[in-house]
Backbone as CSV, one residue per row, in Angstrom:
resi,resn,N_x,N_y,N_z,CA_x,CA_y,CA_z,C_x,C_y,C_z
1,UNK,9.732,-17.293,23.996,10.619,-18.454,23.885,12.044,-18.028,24.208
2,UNK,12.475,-18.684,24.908,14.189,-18.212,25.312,14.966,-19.132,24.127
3,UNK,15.817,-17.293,24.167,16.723,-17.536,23.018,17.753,-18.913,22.915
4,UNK,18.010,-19.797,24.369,18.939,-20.483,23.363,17.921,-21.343,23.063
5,UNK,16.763,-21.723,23.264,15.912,-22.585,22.724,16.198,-22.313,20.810
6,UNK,15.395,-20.834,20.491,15.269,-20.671,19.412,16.809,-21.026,18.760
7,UNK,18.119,-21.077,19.334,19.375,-21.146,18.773,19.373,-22.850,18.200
8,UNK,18.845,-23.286,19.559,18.713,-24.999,18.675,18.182,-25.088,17.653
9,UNK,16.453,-24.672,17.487,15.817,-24.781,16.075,16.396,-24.454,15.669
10,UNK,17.173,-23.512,15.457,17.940,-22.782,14.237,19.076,-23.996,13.589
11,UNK,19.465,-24.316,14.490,20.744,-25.163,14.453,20.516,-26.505,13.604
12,UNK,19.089,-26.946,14.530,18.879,-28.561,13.774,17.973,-28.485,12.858
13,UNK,17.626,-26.894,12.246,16.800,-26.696,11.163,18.226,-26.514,9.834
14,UNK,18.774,-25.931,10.111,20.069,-25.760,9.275,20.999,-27.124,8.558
15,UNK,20.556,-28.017,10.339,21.492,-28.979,9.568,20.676,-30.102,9.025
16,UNK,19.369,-29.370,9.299,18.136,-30.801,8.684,17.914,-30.594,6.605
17,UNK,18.133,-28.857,6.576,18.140,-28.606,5.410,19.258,-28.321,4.462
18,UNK,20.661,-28.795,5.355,21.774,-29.007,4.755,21.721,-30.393,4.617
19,UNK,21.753,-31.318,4.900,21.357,-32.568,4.867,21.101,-32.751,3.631
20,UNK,19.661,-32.557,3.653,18.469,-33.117,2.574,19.002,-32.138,0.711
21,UNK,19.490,-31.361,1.194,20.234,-30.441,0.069,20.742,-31.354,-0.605
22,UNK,22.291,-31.516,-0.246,23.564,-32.360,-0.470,22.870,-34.149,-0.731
23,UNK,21.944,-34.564,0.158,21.585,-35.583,-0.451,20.762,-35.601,-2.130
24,UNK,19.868,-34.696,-2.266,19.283,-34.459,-3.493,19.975,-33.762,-4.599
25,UNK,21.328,-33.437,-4.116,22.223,-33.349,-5.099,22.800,-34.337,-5.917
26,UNK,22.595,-35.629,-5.503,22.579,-36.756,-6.323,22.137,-36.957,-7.485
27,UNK,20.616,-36.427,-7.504,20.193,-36.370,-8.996,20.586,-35.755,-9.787
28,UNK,21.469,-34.447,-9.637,22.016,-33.948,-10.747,23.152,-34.475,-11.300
29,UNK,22.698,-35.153,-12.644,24.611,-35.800,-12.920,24.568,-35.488,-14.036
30,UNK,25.296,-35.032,-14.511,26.072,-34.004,-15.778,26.353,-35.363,-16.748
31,UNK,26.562,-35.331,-18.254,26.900,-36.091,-18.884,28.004,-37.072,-18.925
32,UNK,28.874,-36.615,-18.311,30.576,-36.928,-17.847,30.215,-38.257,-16.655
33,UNK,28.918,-37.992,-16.005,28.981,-38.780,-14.797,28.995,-38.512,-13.393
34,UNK,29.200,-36.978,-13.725,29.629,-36.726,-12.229,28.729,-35.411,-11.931
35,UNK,28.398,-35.174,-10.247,26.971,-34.344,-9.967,27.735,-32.836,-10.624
36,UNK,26.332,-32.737,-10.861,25.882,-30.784,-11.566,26.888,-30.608,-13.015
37,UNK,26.649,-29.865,-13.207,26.639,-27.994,-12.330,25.355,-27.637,-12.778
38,UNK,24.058,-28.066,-14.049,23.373,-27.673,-13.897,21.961,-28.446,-14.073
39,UNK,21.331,-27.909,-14.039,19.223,-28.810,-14.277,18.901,-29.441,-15.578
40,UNK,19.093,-28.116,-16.234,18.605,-28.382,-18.035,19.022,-29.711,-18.378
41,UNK,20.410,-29.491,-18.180,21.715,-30.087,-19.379,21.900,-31.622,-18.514
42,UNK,21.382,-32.035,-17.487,21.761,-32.941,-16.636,21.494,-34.641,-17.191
43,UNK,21.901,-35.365,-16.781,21.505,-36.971,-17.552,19.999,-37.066,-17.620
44,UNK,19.299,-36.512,-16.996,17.909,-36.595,-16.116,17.431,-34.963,-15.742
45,UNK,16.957,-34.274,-17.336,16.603,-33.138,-16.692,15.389,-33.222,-16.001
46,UNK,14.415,-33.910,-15.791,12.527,-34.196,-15.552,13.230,-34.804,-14.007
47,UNK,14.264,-35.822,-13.297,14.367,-35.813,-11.994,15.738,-34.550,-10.997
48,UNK,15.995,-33.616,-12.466,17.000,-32.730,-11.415,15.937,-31.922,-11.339
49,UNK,15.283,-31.233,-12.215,13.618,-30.133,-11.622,12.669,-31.086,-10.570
50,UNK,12.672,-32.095,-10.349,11.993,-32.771,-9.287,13.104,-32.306,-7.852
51,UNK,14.039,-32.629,-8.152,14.930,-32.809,-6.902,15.571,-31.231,-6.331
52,UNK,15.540,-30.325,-7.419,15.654,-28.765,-7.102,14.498,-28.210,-6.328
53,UNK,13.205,-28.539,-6.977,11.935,-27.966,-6.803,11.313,-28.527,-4.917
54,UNK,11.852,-30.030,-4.993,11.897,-30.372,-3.814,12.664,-30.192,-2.418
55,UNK,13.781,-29.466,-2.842,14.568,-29.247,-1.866,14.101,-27.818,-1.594
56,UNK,13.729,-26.781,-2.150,13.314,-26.106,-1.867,11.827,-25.712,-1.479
57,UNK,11.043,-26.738,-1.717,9.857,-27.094,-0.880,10.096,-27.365,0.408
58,UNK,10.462,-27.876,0.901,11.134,-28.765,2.108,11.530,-27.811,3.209
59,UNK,12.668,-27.076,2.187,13.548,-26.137,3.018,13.064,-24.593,3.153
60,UNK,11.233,-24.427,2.144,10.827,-23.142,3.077,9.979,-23.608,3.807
61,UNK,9.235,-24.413,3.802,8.267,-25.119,4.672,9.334,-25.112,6.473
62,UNK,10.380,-25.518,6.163,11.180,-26.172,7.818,11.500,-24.157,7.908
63,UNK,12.288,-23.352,7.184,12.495,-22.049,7.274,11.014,-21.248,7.875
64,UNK,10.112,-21.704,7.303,8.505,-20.762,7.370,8.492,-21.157,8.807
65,UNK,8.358,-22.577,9.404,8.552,-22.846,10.729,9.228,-22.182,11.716
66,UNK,10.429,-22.273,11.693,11.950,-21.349,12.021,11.455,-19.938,12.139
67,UNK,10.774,-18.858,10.844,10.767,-18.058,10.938,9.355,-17.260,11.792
68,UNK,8.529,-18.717,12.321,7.311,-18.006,13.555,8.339,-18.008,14.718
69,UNK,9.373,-18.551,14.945,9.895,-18.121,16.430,10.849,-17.606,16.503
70,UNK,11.523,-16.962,14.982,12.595,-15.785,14.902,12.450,-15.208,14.189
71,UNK,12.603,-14.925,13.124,12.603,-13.872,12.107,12.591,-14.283,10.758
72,UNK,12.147,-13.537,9.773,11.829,-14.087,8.179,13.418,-14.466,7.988
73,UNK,14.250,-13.479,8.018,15.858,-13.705,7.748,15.905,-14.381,8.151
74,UNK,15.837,-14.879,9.339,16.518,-16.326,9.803,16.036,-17.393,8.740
75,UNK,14.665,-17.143,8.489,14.493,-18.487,7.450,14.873,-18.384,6.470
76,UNK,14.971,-16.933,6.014,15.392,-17.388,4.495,17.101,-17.611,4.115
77,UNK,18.259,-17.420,5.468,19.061,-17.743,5.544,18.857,-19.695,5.592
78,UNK,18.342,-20.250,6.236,17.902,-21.664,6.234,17.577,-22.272,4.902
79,UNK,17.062,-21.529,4.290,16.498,-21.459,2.479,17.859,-21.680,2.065
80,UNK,18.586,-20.816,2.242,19.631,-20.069,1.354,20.545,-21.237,1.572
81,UNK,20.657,-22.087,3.068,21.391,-22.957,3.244,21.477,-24.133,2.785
82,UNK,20.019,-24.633,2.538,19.690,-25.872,1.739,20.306,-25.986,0.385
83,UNK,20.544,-24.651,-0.522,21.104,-24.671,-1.758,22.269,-24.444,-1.868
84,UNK,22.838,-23.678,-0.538,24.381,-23.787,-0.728,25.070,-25.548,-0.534
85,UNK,24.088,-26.367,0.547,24.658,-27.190,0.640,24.789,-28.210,-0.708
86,UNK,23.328,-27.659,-1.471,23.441,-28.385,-2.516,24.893,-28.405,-3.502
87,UNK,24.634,-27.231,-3.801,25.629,-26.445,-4.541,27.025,-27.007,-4.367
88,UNK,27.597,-26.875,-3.148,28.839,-27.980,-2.499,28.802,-28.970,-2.965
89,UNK,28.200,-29.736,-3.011,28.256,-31.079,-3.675,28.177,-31.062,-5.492
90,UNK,27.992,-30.165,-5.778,27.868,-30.034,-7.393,29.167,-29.231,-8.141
91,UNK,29.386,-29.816,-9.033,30.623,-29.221,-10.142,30.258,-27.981,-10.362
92,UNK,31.301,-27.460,-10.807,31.053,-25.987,-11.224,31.576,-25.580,-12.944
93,UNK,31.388,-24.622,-13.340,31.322,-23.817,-14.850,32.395,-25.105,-15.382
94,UNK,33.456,-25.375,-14.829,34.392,-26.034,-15.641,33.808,-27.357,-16.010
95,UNK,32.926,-28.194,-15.556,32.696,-29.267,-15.553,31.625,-28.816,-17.121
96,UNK,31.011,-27.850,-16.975,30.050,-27.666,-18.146,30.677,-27.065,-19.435
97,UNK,31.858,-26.666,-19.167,32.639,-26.224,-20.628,33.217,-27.541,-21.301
98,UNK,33.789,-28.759,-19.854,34.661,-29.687,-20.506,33.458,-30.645,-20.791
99,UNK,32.123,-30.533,-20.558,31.153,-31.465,-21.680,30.256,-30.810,-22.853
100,UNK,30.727,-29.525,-22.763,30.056,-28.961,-23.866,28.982,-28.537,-23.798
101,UNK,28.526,-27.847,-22.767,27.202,-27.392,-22.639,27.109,-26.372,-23.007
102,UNK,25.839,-26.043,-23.119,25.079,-24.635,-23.617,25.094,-23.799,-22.622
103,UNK,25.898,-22.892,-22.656,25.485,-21.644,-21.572,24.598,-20.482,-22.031
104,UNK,23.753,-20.792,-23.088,22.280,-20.316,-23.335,20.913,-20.866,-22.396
105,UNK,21.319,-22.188,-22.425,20.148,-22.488,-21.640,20.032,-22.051,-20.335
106,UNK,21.890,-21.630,-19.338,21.364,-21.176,-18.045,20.783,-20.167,-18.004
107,UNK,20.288,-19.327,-19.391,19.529,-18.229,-18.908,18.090,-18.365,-18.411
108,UNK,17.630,-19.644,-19.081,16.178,-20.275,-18.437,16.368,-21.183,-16.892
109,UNK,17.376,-21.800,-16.936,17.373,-22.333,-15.621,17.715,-21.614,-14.282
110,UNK,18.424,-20.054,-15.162,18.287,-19.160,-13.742,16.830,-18.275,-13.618
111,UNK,16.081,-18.142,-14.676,14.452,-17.775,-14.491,13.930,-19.434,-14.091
112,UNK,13.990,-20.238,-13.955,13.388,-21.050,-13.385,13.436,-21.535,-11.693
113,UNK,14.902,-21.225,-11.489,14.756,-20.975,-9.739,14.794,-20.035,-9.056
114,UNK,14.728,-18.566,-10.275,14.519,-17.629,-9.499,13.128,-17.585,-9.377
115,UNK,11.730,-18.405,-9.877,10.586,-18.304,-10.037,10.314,-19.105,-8.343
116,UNK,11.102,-20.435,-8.610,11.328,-21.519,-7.413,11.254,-20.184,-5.719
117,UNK,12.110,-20.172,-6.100,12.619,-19.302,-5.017,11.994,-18.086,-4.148
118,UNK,11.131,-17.358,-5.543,9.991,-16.600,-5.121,9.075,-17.363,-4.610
119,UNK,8.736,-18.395,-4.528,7.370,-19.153,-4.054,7.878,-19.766,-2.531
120,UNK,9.432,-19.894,-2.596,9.752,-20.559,-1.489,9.489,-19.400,-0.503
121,UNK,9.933,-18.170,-0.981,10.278,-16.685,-0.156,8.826,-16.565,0.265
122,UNK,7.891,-16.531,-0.512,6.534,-16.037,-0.154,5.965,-17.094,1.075
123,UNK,6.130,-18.051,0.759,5.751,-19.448,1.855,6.540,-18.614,3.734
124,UNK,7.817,-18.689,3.064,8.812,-18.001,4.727,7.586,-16.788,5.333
125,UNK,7.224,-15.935,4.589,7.196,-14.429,4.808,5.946,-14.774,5.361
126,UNK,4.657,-15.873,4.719,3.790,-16.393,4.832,3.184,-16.786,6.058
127,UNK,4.481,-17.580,6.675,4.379,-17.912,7.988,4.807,-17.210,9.138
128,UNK,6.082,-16.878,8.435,6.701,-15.734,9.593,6.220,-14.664,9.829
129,UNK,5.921,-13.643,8.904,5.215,-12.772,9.030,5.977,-11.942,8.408
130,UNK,5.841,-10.404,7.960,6.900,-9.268,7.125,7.704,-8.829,8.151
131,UNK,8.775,-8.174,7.597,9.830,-7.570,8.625,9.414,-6.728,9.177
132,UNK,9.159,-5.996,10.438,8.667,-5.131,11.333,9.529,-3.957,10.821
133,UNK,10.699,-3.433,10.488,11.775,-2.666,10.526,11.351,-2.076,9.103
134,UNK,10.596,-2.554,8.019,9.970,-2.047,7.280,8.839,-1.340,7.158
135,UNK,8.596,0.006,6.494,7.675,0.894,7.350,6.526,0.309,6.139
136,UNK,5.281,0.544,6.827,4.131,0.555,6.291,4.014,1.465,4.606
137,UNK,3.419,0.656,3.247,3.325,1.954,2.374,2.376,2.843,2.576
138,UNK,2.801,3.806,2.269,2.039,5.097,2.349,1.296,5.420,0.489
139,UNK,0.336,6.250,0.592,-0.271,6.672,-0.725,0.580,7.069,-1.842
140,UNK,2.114,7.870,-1.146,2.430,8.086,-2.048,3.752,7.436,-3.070
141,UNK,3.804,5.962,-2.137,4.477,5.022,-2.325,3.586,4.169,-3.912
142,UNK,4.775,4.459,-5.110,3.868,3.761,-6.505,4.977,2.037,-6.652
143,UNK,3.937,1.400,-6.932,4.502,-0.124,-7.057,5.152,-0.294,-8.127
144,UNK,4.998,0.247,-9.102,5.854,0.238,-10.405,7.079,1.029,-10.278
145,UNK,7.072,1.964,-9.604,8.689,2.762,-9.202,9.647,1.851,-8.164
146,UNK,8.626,0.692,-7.619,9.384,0.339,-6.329,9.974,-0.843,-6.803
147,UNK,9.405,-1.403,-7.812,9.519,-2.586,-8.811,11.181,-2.473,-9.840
148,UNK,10.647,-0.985,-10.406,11.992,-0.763,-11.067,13.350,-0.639,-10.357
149,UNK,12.844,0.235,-9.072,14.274,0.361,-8.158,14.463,-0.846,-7.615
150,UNK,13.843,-1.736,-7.546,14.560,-3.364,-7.563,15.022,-3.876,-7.895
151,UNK,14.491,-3.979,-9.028,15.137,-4.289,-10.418,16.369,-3.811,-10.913
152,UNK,16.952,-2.010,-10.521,18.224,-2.002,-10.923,19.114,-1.897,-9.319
153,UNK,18.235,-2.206,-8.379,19.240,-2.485,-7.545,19.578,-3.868,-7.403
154,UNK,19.075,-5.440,-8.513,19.116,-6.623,-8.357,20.426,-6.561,-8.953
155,UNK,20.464,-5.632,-10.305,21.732,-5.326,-11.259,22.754,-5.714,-10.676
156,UNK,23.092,-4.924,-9.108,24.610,-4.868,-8.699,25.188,-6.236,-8.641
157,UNK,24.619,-7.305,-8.803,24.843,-8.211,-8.453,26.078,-8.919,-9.757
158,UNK,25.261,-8.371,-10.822,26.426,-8.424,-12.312,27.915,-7.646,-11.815
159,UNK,27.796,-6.156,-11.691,29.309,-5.821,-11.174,29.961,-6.473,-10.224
160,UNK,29.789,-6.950,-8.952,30.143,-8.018,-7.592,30.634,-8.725,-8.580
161,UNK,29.735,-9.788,-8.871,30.764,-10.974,-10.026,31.512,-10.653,-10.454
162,UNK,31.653,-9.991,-11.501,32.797,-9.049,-12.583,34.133,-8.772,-11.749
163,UNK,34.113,-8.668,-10.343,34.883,-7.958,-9.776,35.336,-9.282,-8.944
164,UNK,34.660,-9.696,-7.814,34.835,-10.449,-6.760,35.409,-12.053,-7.580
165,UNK,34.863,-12.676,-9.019,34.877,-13.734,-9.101,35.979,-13.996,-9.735
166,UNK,37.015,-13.675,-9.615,38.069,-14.018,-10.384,38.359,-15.010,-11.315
167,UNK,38.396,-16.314,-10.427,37.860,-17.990,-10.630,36.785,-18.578,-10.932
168,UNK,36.458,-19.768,-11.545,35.057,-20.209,-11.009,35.564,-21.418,-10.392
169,UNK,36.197,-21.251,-9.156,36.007,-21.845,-7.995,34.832,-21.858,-7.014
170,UNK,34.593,-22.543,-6.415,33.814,-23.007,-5.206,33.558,-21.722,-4.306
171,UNK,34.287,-21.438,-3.709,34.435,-20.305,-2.741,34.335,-19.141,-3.308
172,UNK,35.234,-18.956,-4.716,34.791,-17.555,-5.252,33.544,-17.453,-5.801
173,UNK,33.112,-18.061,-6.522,31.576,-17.645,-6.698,30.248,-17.663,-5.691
174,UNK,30.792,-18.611,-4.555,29.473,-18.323,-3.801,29.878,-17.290,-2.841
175,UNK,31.321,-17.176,-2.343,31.526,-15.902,-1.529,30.915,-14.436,-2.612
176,UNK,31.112,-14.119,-3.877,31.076,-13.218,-4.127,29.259,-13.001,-4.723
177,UNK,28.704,-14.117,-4.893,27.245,-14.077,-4.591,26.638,-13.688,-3.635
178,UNK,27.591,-14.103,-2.572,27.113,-13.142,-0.966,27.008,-12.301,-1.116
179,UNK,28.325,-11.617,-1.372,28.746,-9.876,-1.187,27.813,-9.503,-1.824
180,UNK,27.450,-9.746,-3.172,26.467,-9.002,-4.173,25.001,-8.953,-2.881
181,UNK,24.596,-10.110,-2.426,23.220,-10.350,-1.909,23.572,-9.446,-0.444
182,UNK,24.623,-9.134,0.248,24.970,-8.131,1.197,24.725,-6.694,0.631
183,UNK,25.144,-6.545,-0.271,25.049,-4.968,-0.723,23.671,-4.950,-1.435
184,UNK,23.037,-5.856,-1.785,21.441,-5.416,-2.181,20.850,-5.149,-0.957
185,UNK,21.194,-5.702,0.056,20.471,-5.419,1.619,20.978,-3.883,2.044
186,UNK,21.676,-3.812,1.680,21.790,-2.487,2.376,21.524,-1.415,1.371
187,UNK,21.519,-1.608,-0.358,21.046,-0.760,-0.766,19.175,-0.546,-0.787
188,UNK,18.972,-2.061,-0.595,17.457,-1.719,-0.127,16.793,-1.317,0.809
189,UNK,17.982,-1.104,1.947,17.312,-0.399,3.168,17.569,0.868,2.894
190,UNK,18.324,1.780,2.116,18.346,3.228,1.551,17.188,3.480,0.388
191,UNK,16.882,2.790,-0.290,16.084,3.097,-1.285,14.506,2.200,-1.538
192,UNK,14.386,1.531,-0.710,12.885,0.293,-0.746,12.944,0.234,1.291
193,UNK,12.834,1.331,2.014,12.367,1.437,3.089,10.750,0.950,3.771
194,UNK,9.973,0.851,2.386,8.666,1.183,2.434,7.971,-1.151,2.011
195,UNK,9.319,-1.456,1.289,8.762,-2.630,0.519,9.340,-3.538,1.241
196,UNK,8.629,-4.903,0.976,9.026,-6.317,2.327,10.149,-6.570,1.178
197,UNK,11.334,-6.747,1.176,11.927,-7.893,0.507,12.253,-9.257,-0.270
198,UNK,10.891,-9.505,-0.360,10.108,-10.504,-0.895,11.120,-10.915,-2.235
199,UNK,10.683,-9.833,-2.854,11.286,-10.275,-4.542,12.877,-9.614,-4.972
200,UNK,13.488,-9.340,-3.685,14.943,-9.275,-3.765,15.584,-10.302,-3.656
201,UNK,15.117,-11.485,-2.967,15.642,-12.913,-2.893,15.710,-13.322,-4.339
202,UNK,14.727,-13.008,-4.983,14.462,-14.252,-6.436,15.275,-13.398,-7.515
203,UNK,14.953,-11.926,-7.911,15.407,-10.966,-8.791,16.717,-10.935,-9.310
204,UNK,17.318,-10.704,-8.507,19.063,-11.033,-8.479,19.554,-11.953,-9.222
205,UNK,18.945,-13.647,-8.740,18.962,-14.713,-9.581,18.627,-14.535,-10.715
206,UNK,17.288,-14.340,-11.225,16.906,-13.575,-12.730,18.255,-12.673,-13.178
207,UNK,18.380,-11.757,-12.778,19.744,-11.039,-13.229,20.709,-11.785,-13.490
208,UNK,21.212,-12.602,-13.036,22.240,-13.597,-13.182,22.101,-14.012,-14.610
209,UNK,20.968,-13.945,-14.879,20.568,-14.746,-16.706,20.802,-13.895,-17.400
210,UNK,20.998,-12.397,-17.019,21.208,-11.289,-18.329,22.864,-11.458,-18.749
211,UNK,23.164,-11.388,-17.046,25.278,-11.757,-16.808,25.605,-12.783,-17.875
212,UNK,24.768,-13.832,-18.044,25.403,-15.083,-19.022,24.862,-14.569,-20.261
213,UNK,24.398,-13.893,-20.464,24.328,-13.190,-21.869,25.232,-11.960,-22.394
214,UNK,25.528,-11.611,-21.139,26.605,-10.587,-21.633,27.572,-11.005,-21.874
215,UNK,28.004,-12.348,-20.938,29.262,-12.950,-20.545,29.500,-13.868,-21.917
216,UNK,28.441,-14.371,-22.676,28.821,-14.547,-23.833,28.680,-13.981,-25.588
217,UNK,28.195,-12.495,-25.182,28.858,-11.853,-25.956,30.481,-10.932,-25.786
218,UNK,31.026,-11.317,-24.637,31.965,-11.065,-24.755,33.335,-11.913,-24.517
219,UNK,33.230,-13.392,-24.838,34.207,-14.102,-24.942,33.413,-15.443,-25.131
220,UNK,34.004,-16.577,-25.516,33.965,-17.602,-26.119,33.866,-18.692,-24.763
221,UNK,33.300,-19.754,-24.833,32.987,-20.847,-23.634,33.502,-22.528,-24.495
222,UNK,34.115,-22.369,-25.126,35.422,-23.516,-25.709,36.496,-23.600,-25.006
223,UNK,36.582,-25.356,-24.386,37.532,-25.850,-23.544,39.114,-24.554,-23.360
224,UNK,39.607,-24.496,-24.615,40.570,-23.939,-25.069,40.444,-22.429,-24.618
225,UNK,39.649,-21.867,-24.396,39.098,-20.554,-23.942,39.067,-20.697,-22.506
226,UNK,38.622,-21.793,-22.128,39.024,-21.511,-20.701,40.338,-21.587,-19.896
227,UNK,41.246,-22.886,-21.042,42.175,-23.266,-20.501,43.300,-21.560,-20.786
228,UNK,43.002,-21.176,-21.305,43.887,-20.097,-21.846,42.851,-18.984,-20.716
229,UNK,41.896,-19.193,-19.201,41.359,-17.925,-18.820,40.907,-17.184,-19.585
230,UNK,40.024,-17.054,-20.688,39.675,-16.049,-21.432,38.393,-16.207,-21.587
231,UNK,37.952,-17.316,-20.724,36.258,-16.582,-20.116,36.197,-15.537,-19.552
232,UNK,34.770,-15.381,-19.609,34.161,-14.096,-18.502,33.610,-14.479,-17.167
233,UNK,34.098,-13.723,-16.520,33.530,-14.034,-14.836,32.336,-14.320,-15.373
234,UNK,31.331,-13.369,-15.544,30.126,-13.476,-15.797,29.669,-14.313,-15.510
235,UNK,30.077,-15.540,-16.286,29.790,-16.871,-16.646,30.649,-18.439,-15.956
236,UNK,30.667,-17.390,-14.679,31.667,-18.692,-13.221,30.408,-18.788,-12.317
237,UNK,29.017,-18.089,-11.925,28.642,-18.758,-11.527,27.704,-19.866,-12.039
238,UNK,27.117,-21.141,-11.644,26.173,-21.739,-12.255,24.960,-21.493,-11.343
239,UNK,23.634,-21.110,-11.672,22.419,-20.483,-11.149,21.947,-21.049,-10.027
240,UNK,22.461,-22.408,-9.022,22.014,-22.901,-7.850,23.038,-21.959,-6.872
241,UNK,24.202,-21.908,-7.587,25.566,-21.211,-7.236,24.936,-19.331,-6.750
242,UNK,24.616,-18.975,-7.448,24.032,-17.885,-7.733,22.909,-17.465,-6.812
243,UNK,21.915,-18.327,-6.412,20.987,-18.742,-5.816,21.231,-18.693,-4.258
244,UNK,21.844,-19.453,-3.869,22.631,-20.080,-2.353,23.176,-18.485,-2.248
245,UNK,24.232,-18.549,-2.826,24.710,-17.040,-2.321,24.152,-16.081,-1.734
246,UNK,23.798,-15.467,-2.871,22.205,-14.410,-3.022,21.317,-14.441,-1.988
247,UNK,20.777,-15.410,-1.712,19.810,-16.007,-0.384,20.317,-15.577,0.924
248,UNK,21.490,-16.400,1.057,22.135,-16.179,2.241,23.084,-15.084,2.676
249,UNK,23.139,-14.553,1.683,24.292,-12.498,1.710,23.325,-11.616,2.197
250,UNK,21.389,-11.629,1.139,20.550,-10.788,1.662,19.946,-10.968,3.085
251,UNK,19.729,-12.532,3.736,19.743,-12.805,4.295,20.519,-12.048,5.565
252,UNK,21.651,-12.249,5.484,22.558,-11.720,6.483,22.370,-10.399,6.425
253,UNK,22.859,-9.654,5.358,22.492,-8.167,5.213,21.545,-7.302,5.869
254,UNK,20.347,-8.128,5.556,19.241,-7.697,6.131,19.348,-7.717,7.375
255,UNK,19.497,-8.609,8.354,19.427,-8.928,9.567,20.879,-7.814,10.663
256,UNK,21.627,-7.815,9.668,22.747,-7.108,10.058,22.076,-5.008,10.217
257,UNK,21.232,-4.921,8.772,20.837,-3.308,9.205,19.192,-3.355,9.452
258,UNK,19.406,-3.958,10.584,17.653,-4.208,10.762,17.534,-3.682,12.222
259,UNK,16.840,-2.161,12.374,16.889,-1.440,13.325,16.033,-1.259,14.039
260,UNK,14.744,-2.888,14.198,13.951,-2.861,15.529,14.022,-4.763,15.442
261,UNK,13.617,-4.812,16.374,13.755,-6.185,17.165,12.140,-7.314,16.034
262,UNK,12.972,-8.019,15.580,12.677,-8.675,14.565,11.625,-9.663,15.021
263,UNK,11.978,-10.242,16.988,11.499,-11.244,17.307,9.537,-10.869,16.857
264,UNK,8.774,-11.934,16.822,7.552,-11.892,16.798,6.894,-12.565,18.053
265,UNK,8.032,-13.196,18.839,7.399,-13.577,20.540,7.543,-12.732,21.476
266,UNK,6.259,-11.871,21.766,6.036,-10.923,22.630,7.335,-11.736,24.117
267,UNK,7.644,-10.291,24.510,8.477,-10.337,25.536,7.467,-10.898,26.841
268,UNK,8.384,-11.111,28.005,7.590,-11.179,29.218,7.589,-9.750,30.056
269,UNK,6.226,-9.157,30.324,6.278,-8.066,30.928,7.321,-8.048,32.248
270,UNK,7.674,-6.784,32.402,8.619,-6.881,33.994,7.928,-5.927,34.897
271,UNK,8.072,-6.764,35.950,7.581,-5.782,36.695,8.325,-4.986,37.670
272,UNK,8.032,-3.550,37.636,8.545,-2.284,37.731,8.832,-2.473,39.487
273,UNK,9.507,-1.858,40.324,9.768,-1.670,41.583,9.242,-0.524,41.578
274,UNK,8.418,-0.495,42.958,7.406,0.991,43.244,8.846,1.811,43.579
């Protein structure tokens, strides 16, 4: 398939699952009235898990597509896009301090789309196929060692915040969700050479739920606490926030140190001059 062909799918797959994002961001409306910031706590928690769960149905199904005529990254950047667009349209941490929400419960609603998310990832990988640039395991490759070094390489994603999120603005938390989901890509191409990436998309997000536990044992989430800055980063992103980022940083990452040709449409042979 010639590439600018595949550049269109890419294009009107992006903006088919930015679209449908930002529209199903509607259902989330916070007590105040106005969309997000999160699932649980929402006017309508039974149609924001309909309308999360669906957008990300949608958007690996059109990505799994995307990714038979380019690459898994490409789709799961497409993934990653559907929730950032969501995310844009939704309030952030401040909207949930000034109605009083529980920032206990985002520790379940970030295990709940990081669960989402694994099923969306497996669907992409499903169709597309695994990354070629990843080597085959060998015998002496153990799944429980490869599991753990995931697991504390999902970690970095707590320091990035701590550091990058100054605000819980818009831009700072999903830019610095990137960076975190950029540097898991490249620490997983030094240390998980052998494993598909599968459960680096979702993990991270899970991690995000330990951050709001740390983040509130170490400062207070009362209006007055924020207005005085004396939250914790920790606790600036909200878990779709977290999500989108993450998606689309490893996404890029990956694709950025990916050192054989990703395409899965055999080339056209050339023929040689005697």
């Amino acid at each position: 398939m010639d590439t600018w062909i595949r550049s269109i799918i890419v294009l009107l797959a992006t903006g088919f699952v930015g679209f449908f994002g930002a529209w199903q961001a509607s259902a989330l409306v916070s007590a105040r009235g106005v969309f997000g910031p999160t699932i649980f706590q929402s006017f309508s928690p039974v149609s924001s898990m309909f309308a999360v769960s669906l957008t990300i149905g949608v958007a690996s199904i059109v990505a799994g597509f995307v990714a038979k005529c380019t690459t898994a990254t490409t789709g799961m950047f497409i993934l990653g896009f559907s929730l950032f667009a969501m995310a844009m349209k939704l309030e952030g941490m401040q909207e949930l301090v000034m109605s009083n929400g529980n920032f206990n419960v985002l520790v379940l609603e970030a295990a709940f789309i990081s669960a989402l998310v694994l099923l969306g990832t497996l669907v992409v990988f499903a169709m597309g196929g695994p990354l070629k640039c990843v080597s085959k395991p060998t015998e002496e490759d153990n799944m429980a060692k490869q599991l753990g070094i995931a697991f504390c390489i999902s970690l970095v994603i707590l320091p990035v915040i701590w550091l990058f999120a100054t605000t819980p603005a818009k831009g700072q938390v999903l830019g610095a969700s990137a960076v975190g989901g950029i540097l898991i890509a490249f620490l997983s191409r030094q240390l998980l050479s052998s494993m598909q990436p599968i459960i680096l998309f979702a993990l991270p997000i899970a991690c995000g739920g330990l951050g709001y536990i740390i983040g509130l044992l170490l400062s207070d989430t009362s209006p007055a606490s924020f207005a005085q800055q004396k939250i914790s980063s920790l606790l600036f992103p909200m878990p779709i926030e977290y999500a989108a980022g993450i998606i689309i940083g490893l996404a890029l990452g990956l694709g950025w140190t990916s050192s054989h040709d990703e395409n899965t449409v055999p080339e056209i042979d050339k023929k040689v001059a005697p």
